[in-house]
C-alpha positions as CSV (number, residue, x, y, z in Angstrom):
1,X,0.0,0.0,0.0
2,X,1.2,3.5,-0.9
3,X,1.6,6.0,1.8
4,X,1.0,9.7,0.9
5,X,1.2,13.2,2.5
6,X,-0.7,16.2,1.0
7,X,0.4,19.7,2.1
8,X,-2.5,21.8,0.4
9,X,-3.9,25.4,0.7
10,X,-7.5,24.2,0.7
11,X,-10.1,26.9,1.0
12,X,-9.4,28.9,-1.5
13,X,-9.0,27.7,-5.6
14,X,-11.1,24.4,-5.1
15,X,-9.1,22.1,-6.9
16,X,-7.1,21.5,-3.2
17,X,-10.9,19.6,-2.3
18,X,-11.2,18.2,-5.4
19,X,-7.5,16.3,-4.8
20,X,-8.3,15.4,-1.9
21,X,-11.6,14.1,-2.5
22,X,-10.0,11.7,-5.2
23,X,-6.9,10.7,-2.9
24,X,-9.7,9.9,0.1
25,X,-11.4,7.9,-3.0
26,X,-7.9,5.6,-4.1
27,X,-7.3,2.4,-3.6
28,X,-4.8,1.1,-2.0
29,X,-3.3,4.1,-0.5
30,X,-2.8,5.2,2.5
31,X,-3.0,8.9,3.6
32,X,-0.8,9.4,6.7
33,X,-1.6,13.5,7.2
34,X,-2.4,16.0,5.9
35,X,-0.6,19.9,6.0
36,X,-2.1,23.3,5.4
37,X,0.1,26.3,3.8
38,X,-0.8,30.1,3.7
39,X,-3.0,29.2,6.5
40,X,-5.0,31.5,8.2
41,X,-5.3,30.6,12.2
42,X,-6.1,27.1,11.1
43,X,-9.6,28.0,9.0
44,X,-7.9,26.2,6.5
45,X,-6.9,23.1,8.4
46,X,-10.3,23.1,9.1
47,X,-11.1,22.7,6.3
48,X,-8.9,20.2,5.5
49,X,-10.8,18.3,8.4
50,X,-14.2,19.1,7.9
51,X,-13.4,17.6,4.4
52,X,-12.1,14.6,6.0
53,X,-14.9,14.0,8.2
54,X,-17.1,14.2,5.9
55,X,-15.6,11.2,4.1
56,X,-15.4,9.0,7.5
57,X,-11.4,9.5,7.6
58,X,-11.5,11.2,11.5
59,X,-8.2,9.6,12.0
60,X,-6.2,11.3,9.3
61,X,-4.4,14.1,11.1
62,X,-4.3,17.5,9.6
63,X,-1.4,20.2,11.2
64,X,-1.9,23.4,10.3
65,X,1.5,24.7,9.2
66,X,2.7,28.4,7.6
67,X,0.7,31.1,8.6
68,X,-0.1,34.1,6.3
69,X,0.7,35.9,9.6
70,X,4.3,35.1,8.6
71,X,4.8,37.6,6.3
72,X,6.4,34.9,3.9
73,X,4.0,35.8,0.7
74,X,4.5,38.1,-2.0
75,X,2.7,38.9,-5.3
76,X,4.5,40.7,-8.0
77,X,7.0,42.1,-5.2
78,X,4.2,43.6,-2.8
79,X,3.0,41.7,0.6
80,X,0.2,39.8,0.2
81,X,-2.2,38.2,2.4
82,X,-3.6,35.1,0.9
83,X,-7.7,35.4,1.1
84,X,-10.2,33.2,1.7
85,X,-13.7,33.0,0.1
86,X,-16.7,33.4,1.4
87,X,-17.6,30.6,3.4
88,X,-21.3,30.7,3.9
89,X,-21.7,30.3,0.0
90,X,-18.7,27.9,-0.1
91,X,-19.4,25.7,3.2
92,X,-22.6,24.5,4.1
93,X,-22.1,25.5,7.8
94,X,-19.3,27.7,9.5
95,X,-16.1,25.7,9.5
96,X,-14.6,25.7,13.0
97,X,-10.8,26.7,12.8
98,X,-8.2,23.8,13.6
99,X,-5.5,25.8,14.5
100,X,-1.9,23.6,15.8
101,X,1.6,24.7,16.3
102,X,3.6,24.7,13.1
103,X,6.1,22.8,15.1
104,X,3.4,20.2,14.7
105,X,2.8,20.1,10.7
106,X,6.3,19.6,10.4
107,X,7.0,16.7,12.5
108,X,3.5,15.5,10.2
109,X,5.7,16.1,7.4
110,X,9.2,14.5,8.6
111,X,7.5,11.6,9.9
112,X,5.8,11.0,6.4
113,X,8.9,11.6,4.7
114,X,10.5,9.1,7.5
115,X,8.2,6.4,6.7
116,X,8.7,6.5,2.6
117,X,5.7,8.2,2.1
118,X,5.2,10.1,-1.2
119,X,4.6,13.6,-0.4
120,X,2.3,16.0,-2.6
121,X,2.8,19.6,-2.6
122,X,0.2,21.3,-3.7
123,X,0.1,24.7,-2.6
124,X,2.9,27.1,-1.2
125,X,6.3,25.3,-0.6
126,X,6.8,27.4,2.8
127,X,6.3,24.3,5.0
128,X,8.8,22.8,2.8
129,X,11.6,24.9,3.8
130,X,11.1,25.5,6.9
131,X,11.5,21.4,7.3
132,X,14.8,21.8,6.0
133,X,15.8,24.5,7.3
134,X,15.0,22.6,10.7
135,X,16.4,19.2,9.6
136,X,18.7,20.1,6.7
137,X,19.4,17.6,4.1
138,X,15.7,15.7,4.7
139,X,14.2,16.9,1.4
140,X,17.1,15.3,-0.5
141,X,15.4,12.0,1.0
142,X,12.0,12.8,-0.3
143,X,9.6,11.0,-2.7
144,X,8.8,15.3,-3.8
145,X,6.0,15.9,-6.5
146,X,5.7,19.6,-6.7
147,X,2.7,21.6,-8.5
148,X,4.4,24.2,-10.0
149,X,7.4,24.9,-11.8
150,X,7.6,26.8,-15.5
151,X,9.9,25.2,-17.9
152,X,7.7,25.6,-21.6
153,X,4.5,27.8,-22.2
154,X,1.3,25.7,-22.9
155,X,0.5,24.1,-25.8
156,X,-1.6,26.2,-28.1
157,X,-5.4,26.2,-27.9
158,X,-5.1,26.9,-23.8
159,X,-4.3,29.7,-21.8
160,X,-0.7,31.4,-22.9
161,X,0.3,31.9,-19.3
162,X,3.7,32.6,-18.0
163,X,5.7,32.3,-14.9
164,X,3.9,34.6,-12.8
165,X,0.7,33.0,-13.0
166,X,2.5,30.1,-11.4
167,X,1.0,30.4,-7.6
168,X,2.1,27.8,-5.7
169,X,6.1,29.3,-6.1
170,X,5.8,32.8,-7.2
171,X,3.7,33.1,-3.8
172,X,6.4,32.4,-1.9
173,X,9.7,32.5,-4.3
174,X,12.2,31.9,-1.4
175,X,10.4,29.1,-0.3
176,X,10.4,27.7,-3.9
177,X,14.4,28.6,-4.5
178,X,15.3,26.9,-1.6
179,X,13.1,23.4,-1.8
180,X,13.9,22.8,-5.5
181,X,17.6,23.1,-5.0
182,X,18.1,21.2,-2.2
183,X,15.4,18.3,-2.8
184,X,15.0,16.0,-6.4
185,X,11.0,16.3,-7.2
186,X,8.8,15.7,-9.8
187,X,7.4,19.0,-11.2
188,X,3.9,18.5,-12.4
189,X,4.3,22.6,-14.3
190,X,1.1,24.8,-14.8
191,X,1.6,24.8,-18.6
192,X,0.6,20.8,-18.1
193,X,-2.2,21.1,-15.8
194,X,-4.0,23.6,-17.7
195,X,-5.2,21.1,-20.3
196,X,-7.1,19.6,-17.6
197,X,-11.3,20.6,-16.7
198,X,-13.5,20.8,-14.1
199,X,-17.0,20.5,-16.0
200,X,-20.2,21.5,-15.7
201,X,-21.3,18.2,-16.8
202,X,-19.7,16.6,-14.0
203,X,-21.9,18.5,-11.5
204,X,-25.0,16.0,-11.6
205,X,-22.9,13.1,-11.0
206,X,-21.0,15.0,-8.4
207,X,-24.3,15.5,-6.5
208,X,-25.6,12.1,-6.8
209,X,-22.6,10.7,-5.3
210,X,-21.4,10.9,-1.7
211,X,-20.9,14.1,0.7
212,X,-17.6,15.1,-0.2
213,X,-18.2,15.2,-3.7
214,X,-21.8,16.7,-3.2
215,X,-19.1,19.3,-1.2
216,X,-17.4,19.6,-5.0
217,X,-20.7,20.3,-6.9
218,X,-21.6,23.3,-4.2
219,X,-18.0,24.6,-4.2
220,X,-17.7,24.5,-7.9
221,X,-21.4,26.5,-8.4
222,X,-20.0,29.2,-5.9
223,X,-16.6,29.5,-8.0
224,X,-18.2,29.4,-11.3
225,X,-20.0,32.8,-10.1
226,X,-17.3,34.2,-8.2
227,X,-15.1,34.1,-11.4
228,X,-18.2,34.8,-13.9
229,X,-18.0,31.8,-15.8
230,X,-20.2,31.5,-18.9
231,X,-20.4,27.9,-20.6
232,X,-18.8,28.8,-23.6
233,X,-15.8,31.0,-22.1
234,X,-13.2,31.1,-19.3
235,X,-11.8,34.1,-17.6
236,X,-13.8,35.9,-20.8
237,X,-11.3,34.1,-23.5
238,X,-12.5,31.0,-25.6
239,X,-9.5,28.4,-25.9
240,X,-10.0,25.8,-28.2
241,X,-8.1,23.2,-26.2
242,X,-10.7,23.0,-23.3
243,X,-14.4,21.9,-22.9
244,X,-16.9,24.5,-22.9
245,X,-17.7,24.1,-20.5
246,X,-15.2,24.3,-18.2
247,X,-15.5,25.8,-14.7
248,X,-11.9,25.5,-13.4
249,X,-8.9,23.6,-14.0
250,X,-7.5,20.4,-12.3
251,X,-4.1,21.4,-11.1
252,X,-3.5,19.5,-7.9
253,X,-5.5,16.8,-8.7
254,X,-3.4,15.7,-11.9
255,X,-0.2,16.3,-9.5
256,X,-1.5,14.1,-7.1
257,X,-2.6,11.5,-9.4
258,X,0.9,11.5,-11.0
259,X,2.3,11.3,-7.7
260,X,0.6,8.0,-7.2
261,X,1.4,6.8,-10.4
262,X,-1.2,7.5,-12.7
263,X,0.6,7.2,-16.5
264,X,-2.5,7.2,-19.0
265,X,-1.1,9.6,-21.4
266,X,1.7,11.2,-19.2
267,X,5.3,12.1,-20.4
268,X,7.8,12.9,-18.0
269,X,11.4,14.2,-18.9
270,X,14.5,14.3,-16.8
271,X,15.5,17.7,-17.8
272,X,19.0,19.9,-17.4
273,X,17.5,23.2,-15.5
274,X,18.7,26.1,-13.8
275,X,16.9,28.0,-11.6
276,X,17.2,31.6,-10.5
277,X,15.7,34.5,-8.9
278,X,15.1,37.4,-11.2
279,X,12.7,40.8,-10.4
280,X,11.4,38.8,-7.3
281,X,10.0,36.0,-9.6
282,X,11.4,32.5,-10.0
283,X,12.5,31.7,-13.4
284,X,13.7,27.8,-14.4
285,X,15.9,27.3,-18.2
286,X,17.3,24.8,-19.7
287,X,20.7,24.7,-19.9
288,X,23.5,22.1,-20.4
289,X,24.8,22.1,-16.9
290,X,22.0,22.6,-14.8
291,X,20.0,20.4,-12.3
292,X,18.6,17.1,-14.0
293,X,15.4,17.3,-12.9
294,X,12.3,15.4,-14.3
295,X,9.2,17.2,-15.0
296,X,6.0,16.3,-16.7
297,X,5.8,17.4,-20.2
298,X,3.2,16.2,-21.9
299,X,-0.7,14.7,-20.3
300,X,-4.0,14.0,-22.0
301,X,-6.1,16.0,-20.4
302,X,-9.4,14.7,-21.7
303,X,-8.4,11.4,-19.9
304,X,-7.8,12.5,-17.1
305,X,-10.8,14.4,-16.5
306,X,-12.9,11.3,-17.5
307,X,-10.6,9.5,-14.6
308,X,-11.0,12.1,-11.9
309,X,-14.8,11.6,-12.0
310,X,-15.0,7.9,-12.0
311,X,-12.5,8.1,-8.6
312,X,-14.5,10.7,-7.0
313,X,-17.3,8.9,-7.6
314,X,-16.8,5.6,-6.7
315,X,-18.6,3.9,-4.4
């Protein structure tokens, strides 16, 4: 049986639930803790165990870890606070707080590592860091899959991001410097996962199924209106490469799957890359003498979509 460690920012971009809906939802795996990132007092741990609960899984422990109180999170060189949405239309109750000491998610996280466990990192790599930076050299013995990274732009027919749309490290660039070059992980990169749908279709099957993914439905509703989603468009552009309708994409789900070895159209390439700090963002290359470091370049998107659903939803 795989064991697995998921350090999330749940409660905000919804594909954190929906990861952790399909990781609740795999066989064979074993989910020793969970972490929370950009945290907020612990609302988003509670989340994380509200989530849990509602899937029968009150023995999964959940450490609340970096706190936005930190100061450790910038956007485009300026603090930021990470927000949270509004949880009456998000939640169906109010979400009690599960605050712990961070001293706590780490030894969650070192302990996982300890035990072979594959960890998933799928929001801010603050907790990351401060592990190492605590016990250095332990993130050189961990099975890493980050969700992030920018190596290539996406394919044509989907969103032409760059770099500093890439959350999970331009949040916290420091963080991301320092995990990357002192650990050997997968990168599951944006420019990958945004091939990947959330649909509309999905929602009726979503709300036939069991609480957690009747959770997803709700959520996905309340984000389809918060970011005025229309069936035919996202974020007002049509790309060719995506469903109509699509209501967000799959990020963290996709990482986590390929983290527990999902294949079904994946390529990953060990690739020479360096990576540096420039203007306060994070920017990787490829270069002849740089880190080998393997990163996913190629899924099929469609699959995957088809996948996530039947996981969620099984009984």
């Amino acid at each position: 049986m795989l064991k697995f460690h998921i350090d999330t920012d749940i409660g905000g971009d919804i594909d954190d639930l929906c990861a952790l809906a399909m990781v609740l939802n795999w066989p064979d795996v074993e989910l020793l803790a969970v972490t929370t990132n950009t945290d907020d007092h612990g609302r988003r741990a509670g989340y994380a165990r509200y989530a849990m609960d509602l899937a029968g899984r009150e023995d999964i422990p959940v450490g609340a870890g970096a706190d936005v109180s930190s100061n450790s999170y910038r956007w485009n060189g300026q603090p930021i606070r990470p927000g949270l949405p509004d949880e009456t239309v998000y939640w169906p109750k109010p979400i009690p707080p599960a605050p712990t000491p961070i001293k706590y998610a780490l030894d969650l996280i070192e302990s996982s590592i300890e035990q072979g466990a594959i960890i998933a990192a799928i929001g801010a790599y603050t907790n990351l860091a401060l592990l190492e930076k605590r016990s250095p050299g332990i993130l050189s013995r961990a099975n890493l899959y980050l969700m992030g990274g920018y190596v290539f732009p996406p394919r044509k027919g989907y969103p032409p991001w760059g770099n500093d749309m890439d959350w999970n490290v331009q949040c916290d660039v420091q963080s991301a410097y320092f995990v990357i070059e002192r650990s050997n992980p997968t990168l599951i990169p944006l420019t990958v996962t945004v091939e990947t749908s959330l649909r509309r279709a999905y929602l009726e099957t979503l709300r036939r199924s069991g609480p957690l993914a009747q959770l997803i439905a709700r959520q996905a509703e309340a984000f389809a209106s918060d970011e005025n989603n229309r069936p035919a468009t996202l974020y007002n552009q049509t790309w060719e490469g995506l469903p109509e309708d699509t209501i967000n994409f799959q990020h963290d789900p996709l990482a986590c799957a390929i983290a527990l070895g999902w294949r079904d159209g994946v390529e990953i390439s060990e690739i020479s890359l360096r990576s540096e700090i420039k203007v306060e963002l994070l920017y990787q290359s490829i270069v002849n003498n740089g880190k080998p470091t393997r990163v996913v370049t190629h899924v099929d998107g469609e699959k995957f979509n088809t996948f996530w659903l039947a996981t969620v939803t099984r009984k």
